[in-house]
C-alpha positions as CSV (number, residue, x, y, z in Angstrom):
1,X,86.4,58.1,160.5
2,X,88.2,60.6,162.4
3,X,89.7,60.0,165.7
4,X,89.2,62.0,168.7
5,X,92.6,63.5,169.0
6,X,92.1,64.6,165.0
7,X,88.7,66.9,165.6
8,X,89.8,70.5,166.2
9,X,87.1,73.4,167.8
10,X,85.7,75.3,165.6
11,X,86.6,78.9,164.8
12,X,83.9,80.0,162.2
13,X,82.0,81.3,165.5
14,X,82.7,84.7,166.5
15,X,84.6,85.0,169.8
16,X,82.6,86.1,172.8
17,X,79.1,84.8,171.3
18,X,77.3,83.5,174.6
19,X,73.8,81.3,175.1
20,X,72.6,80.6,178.3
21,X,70.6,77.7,179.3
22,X,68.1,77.2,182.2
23,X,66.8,73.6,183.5
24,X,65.1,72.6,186.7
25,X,67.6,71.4,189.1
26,X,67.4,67.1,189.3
27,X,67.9,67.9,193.0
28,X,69.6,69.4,195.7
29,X,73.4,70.5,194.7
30,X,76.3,69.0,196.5
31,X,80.1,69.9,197.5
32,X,83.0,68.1,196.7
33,X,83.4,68.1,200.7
34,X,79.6,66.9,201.1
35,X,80.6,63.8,197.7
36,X,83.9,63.2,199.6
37,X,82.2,61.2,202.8
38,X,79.4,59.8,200.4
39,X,79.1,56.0,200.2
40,X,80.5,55.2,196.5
41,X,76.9,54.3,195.8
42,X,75.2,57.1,196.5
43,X,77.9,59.5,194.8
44,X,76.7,57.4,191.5
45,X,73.5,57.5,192.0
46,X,73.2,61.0,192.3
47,X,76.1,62.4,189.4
48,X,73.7,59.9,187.2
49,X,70.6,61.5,187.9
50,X,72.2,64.9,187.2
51,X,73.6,63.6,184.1
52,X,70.4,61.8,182.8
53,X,68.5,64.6,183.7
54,X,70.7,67.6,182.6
55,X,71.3,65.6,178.9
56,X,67.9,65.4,178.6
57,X,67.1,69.0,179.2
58,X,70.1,70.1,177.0
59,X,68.6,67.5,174.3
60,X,65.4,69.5,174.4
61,X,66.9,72.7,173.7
62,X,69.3,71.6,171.0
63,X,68.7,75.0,169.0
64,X,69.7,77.0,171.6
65,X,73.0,75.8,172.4
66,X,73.8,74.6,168.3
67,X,75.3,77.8,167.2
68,X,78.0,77.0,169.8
69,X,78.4,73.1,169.3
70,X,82.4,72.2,168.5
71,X,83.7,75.3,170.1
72,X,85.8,75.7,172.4
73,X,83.9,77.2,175.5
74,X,83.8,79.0,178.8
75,X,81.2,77.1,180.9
76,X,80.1,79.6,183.8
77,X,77.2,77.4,186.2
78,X,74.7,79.2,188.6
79,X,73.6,76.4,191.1
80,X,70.5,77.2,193.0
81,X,69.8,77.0,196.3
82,X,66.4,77.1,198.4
83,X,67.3,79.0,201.2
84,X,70.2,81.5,202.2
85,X,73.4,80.0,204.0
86,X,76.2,82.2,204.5
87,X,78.8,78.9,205.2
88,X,78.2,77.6,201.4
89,X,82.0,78.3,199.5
90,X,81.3,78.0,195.4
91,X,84.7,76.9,195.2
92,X,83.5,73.4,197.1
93,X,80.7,73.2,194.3
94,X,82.8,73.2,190.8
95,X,86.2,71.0,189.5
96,X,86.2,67.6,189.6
97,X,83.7,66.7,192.6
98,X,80.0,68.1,193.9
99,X,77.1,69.1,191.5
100,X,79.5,70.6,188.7
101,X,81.2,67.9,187.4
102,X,78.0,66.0,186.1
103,X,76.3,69.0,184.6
104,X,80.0,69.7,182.7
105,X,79.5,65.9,181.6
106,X,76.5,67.0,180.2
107,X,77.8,68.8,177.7
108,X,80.1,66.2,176.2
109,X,80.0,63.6,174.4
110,X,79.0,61.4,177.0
111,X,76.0,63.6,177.1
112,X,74.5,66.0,174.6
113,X,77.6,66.4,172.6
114,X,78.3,69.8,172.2
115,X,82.2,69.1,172.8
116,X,83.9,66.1,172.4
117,X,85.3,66.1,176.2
118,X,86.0,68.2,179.1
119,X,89.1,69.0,178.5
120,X,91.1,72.3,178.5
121,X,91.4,72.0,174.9
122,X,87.7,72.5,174.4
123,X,86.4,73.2,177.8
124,X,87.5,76.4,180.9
125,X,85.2,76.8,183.7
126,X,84.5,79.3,186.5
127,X,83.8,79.1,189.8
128,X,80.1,78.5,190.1
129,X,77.8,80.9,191.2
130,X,75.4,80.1,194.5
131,X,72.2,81.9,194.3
132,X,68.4,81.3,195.8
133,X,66.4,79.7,193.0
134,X,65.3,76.8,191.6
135,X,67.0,76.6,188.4
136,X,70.2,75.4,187.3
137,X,71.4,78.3,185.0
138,X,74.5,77.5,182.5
139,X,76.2,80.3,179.9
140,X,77.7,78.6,177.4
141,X,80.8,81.5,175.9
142,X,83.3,81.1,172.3
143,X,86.9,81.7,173.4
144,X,89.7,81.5,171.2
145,X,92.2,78.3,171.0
146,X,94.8,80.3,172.5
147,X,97.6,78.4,174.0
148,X,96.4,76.5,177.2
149,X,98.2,77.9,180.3
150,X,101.9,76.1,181.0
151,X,102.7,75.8,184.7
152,X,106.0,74.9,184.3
153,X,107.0,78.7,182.0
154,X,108.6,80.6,184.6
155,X,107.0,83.8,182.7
């Protein structure tokens, strides 16, 4: 059996091929600053409702995101949002904290599968996008393997 570290993306996918998903949002999205003064509880409570919920949906539509599945990806997320609020900064919403994180976790193999793991070898993600709606949109993109981005090149 292969180990983790020994799977590469696939690259018989054309670059740029795109599906988009749409699910019923679990619940009301959260920031990173909103998870930050959460009680640890209630932080796990809600990223596993997300997860369960989003894994399920993704499960559901298995054909849609197949022709993607072991590819490295660009993950772009619309989070909706019942009413309009100026003060909302999308930024707060994606990385490692608020509503993104679970609905990236989705995707993996702790979820549906489609990538092993979240990294930047097989994952890149975008700011999220706020809008008013109920549905939590997600566009799946191919990118190349290109070299990951080194901080420490002075180029």
């Amino acid at each position: 059996m292969a180990t983790r570290s020994a799977v590469e993306p696939r690259t018989d996918v054309a670059i740029g091929t795109s599906v988009r998903l749409r699910f019923a949002a679990p619940g009301a999205p959260w920031s990173g600053n909103q998870e930050s003064s959460m009680h640890y509880r209630t932080r796990s409570a809600r990223r596993a409702l997300w997860l369960t919920a989003l894994t399920a949906r993704l499960m559901e539509q298995r054909d849609a995101w197949a022709p993607v599945a072991g590819c490295r990806l660009e993950v772009r997320i619309g989070l909706p949002f019942a009413r309009a609020n100026a003060s909302r900064d999308p930024s707060n919403y994606g990385g490692g904290a608020g509503t993104c994180k679970p609905i990236i976790d989705a995707l993996t193999s702790a979820g549906a599968g489609i990538v092993p793991d979240d990294t930047p070898r097989w994952v890149r993600t975008t700011e999220p996008v706020l809008y008013l709606g109920t549905d939590v949109v997600v566009v799946l993109t191919v990118i190349g393997p290109g070299p990951l981005w080194d901080p420490t090149d002075p180029a």
